[in-house]
GUMIDREN-290363 format. One record per atom (N, C-alpha, C, CB): residue in one letter; x, y, z. Coordinates in steps of 0.2 Angstrom, whole numbers, plus 5000, padded with zeros to 4 digits. Glycine has a CB too. Layout:
N
AXYZ ...
This chain:
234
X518150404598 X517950464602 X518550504603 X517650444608 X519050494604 X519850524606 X520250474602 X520250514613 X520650534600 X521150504595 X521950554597 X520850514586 X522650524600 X523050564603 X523650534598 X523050554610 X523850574592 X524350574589 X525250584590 X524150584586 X525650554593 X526250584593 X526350644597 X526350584586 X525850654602 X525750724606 X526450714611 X525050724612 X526750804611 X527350814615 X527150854618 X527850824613 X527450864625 X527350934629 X527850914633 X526650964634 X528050974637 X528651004641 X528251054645 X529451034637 X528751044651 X528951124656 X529551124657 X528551134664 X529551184652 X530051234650 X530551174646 X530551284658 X531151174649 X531551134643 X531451064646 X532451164641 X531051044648 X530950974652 X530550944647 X530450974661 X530550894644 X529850864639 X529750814640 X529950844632 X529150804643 X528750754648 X528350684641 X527950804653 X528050734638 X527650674634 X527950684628 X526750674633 X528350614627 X528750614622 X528450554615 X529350584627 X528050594612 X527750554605 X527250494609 X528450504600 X526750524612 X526150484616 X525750484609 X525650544625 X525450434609 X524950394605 X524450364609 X525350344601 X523850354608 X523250314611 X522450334606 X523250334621 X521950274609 X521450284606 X520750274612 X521350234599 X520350284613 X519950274617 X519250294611 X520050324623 X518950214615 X518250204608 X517650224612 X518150114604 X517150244608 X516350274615 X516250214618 X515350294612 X515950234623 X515850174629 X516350144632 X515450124628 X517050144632 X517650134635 X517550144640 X518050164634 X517950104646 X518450124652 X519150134648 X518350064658 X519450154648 X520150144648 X520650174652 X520450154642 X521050134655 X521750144660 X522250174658 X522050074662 X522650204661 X523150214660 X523550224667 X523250254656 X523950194665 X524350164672 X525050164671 X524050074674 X525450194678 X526150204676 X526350234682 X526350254670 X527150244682 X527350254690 X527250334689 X528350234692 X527650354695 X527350424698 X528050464693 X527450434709 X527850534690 X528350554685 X528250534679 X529050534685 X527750474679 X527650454669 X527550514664 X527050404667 X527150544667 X526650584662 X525950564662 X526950594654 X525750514668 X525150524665 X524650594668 X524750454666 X524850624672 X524350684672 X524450734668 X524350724678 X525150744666 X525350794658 X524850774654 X526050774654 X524750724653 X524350714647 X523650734650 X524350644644 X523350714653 X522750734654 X522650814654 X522550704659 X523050844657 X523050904657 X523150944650 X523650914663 X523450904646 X523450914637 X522850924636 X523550844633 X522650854637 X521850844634 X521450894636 X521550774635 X521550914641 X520850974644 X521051024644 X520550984652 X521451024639 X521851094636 X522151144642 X521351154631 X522551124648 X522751184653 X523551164652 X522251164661 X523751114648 X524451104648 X524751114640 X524751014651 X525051144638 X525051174632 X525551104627 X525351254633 X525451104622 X525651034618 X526251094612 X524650974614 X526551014611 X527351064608 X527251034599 X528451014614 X526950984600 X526850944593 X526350884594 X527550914591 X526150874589 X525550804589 X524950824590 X525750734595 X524450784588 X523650794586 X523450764593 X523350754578 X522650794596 X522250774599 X521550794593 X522350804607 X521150734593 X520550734589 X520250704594 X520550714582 X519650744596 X518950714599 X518250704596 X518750744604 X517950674596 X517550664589 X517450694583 X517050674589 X518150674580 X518550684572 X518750754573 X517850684563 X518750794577 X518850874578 X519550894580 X518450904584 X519950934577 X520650924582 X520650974586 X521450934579 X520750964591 X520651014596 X521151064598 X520450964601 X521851034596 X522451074599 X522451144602 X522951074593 X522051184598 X521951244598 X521451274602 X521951244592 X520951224603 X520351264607 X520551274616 X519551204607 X520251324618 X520351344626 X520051284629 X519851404629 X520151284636 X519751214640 X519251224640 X519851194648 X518851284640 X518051304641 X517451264635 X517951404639 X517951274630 X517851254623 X517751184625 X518451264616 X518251124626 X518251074626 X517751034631 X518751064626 X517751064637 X517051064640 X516551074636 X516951104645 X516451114633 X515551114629 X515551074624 X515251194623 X516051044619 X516150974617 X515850934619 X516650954618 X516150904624 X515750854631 X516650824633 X515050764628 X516750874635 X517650844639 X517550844643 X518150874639 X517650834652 X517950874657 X518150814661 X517350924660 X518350824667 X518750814670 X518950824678 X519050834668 X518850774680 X519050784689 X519850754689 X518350734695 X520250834693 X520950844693 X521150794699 X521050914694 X521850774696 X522350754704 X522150804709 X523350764702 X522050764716 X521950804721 X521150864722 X522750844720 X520850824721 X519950854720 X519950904719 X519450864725 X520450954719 X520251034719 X519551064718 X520551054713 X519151044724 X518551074726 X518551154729 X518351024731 X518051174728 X518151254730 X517851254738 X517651324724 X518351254742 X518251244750 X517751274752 X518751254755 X517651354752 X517051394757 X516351374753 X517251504758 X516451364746 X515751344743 X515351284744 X515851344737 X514651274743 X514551224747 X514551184741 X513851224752 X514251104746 X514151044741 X513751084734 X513550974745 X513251114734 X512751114730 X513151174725 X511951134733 X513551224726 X513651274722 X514251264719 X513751334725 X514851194722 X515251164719 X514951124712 X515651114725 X514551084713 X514051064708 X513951114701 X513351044712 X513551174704 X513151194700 X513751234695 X512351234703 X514351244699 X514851294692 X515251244689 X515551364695 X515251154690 X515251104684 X514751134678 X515051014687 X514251144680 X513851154675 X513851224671 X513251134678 X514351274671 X514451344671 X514351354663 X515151364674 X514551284660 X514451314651 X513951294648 X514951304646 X513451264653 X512851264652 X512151314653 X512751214655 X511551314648 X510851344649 X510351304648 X510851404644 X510451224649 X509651204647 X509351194655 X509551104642 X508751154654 X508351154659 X508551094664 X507751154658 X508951084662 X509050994665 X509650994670 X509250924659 X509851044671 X510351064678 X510251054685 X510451124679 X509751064687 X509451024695 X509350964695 X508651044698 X508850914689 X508950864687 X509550824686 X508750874683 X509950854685 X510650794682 X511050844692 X511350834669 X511150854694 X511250884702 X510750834707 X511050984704 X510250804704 X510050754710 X510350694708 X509250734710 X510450684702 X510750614699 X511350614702 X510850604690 X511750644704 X512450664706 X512150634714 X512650754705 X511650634718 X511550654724 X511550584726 X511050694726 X510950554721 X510750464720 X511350434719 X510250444712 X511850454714 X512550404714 X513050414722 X513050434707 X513050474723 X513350474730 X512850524734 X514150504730 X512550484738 X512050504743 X512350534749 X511650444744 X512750514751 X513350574758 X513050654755 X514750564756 X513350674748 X513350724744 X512850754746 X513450714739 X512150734744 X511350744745 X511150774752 X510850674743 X511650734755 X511550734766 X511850804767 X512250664771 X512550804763 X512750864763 X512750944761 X513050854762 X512250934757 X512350984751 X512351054753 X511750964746 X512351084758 X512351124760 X512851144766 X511751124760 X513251104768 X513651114770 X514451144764 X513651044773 X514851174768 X515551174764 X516051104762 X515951224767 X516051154756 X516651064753 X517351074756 X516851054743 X517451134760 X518251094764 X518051074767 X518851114768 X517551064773 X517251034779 X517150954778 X516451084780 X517350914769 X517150854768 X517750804770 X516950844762 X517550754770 X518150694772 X518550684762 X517550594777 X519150654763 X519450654756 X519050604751 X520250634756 X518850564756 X518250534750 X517850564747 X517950494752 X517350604755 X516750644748 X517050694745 X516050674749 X517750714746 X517650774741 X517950764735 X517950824743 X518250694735 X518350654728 X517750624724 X518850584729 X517050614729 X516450604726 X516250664724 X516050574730 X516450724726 X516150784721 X516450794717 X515950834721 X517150794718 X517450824712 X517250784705 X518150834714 X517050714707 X516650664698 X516050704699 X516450564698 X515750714704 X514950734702 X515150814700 X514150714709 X515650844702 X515650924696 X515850924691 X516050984697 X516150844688 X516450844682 X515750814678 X517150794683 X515350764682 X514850734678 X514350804676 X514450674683 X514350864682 X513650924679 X514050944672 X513451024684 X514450944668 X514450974662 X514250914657 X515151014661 X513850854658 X513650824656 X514450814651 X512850844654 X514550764652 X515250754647 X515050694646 X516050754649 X515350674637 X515450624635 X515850574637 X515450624630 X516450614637 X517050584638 X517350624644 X517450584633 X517450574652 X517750594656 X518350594660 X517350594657 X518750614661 X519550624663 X519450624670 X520050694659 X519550544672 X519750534679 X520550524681 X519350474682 X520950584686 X521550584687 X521650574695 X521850644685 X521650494695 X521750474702 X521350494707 X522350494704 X520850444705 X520050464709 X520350424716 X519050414705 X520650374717 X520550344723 X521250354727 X520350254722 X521650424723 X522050434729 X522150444739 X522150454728 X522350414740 X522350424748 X521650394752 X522350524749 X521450364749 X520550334751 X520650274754 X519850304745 X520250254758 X520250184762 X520050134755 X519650174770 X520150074758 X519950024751 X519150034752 X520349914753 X518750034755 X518150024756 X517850064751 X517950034764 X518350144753 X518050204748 X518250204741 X518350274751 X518650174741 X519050164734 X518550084728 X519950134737 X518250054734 X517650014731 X517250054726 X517149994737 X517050084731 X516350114730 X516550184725 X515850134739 X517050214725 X517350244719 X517350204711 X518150264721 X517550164711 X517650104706 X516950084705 X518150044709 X516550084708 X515750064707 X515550104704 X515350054713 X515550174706 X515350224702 X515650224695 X515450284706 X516150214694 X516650224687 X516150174681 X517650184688 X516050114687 X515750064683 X515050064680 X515750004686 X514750104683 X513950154682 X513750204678 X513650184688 X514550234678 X514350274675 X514450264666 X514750324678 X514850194666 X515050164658 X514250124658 X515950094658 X513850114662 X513250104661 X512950144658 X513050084666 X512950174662 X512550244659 X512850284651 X512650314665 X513150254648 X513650274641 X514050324643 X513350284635 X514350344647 X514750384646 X515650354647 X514450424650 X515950364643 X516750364641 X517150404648 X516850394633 X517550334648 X518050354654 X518850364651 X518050294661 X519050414653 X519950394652 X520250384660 X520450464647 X520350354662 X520750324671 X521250334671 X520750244673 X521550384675 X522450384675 X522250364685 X523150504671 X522650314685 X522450274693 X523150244694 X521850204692 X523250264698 X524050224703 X523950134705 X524150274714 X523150134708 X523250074709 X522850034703 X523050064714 X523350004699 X523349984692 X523149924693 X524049984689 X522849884696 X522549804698 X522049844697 X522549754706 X521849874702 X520949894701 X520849934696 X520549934706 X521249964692 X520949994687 X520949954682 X521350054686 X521249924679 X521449864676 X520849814677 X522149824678 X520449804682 X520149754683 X519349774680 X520349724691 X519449854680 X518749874677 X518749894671 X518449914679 X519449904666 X519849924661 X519349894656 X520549904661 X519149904649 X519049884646 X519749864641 X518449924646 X520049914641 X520749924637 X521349964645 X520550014628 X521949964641 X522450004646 X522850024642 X522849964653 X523250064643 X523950114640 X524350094647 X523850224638 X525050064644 X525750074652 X526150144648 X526549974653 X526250184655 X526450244651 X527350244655 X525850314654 X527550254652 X528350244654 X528950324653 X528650164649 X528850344657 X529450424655 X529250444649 X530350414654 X528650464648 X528250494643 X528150464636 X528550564642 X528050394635 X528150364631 X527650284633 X528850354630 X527150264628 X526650214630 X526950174628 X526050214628 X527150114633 X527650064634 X527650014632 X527650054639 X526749984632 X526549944633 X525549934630 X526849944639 X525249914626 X524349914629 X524049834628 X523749964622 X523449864627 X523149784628 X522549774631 X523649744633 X522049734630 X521549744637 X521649754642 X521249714638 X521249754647 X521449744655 X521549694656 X521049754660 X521249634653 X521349564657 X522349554656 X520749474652 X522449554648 X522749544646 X523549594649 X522349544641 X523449644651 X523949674655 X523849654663 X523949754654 X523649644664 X523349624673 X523949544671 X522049594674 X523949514666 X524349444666 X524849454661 X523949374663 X525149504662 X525849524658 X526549534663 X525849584654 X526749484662 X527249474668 X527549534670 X527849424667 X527949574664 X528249644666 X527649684668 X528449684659 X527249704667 X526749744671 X526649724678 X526149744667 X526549644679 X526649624685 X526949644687 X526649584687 X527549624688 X528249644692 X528249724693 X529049614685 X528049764688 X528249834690 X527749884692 X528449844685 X527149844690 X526449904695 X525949874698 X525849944691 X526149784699 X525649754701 X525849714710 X525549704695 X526449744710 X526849714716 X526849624718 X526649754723 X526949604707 X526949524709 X527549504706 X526149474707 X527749454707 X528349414701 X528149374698 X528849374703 
């Protein structure tokens, strides 16, 4: 489904991703996991076209994409819930939702806005309330369910369980796991690298803009270097 060749980007004369390579196959989870500074939000921000790429191919179903706006890659089936929810505060639950769905015209938009309500039901409680007025958890549960209204194939989660109690960070991870139920492709860029790893299907270790390391999950979850260095074991 994604295919990331030898991709580079920089701000200004800084160069963050330095010959990034990876694949992600349909119906994937895949991880990527790295310290803080790796590049993995550069990249993601690549892929949803809002970080501008210096060299190397991105191809999403056989397509190269380098060149298309973010708007484009959304009607694809791209999208993406950002580091740090960037929810539109005075708007409510319901209107944050419906401009996920902005480059859409079919009829199945209220429909797929309940499905959003059923996976996180707080949201449904709220829906009419404003989204600054949420706690950081649900506004990390909408910011996936505004990424889920543009109906995407393939979705770009950037640190869904930052700053969340473990309890909230369950049940975030649950949802990730439902939603590979429902066939939809995940790419995971996640700090905490046990739990992402542990639902991983595959992972990428991303190291000063350069993939370090892959492997399945299980299989990096028991790689002693990885341990030692994101797993806080020896």
């Amino acid at each position: 489904m994604l295919d990331v060749s030898d991709l580079h980007s920089a701000y200004g004369r800084i160069e963050v991703l330095k010959g990034v390579s990876l694949q992600v196959r349909q119906g994937e989870v895949v991880a990527l996991i790295g310290s803080n500074g790796a590049g993995k939000t550069t990249l993601l921000r690549a892929l949803s076209g809002v970080q501008p790429v210096s060299r190397g191919d991105i191809r999403f179903l056989g397509e190269r994409i380098n060149r298309l706006p973010p708007h484009r890659r959304v009607e694809r089936g791209m999208t993406q819930s950002p580091e740090g929810r960037q929810v539109f505060g005075p708007l409510s639950v319901e209107d944050n939702l419906r401009l996920g769905a902005y480059m859409r015209r079919d009829k199945e938009i209220e429909n797929d806005r309940e499905r959003v309500f059923e996976m996180f039901p707080v949201l449904g409680e709220k829906r009419r309330l404003a989204a600054g007025g949420l706690s950081g958890g649900q506004q990390q549960m909408l910011a996936i369910g505004r990424a889920l209204m543009g109906r995407p194939k393939l979705l770009l989660l950037d640190e869904p369980s930052l700053g969340l109690s473990p309890i909230l960070v369950d049940q975030i991870l649950a949802a990730i796991e439902t939603l590979k139920a429902d066939g939809i492709t995940v790419l995971l860029v996640e700090q905490n690298a046990s739990a992402a790893l542990e639902i991983a299907d595959r992972g990428y270790v991303l190291e000063t803009g350069r993939i370090a390391s892959t492997g399945t999950g299980a299989e990096l979850l028991s790689d002693p270097k990885v341990k030692a260095a994101y797993l806080g074991m020896d």
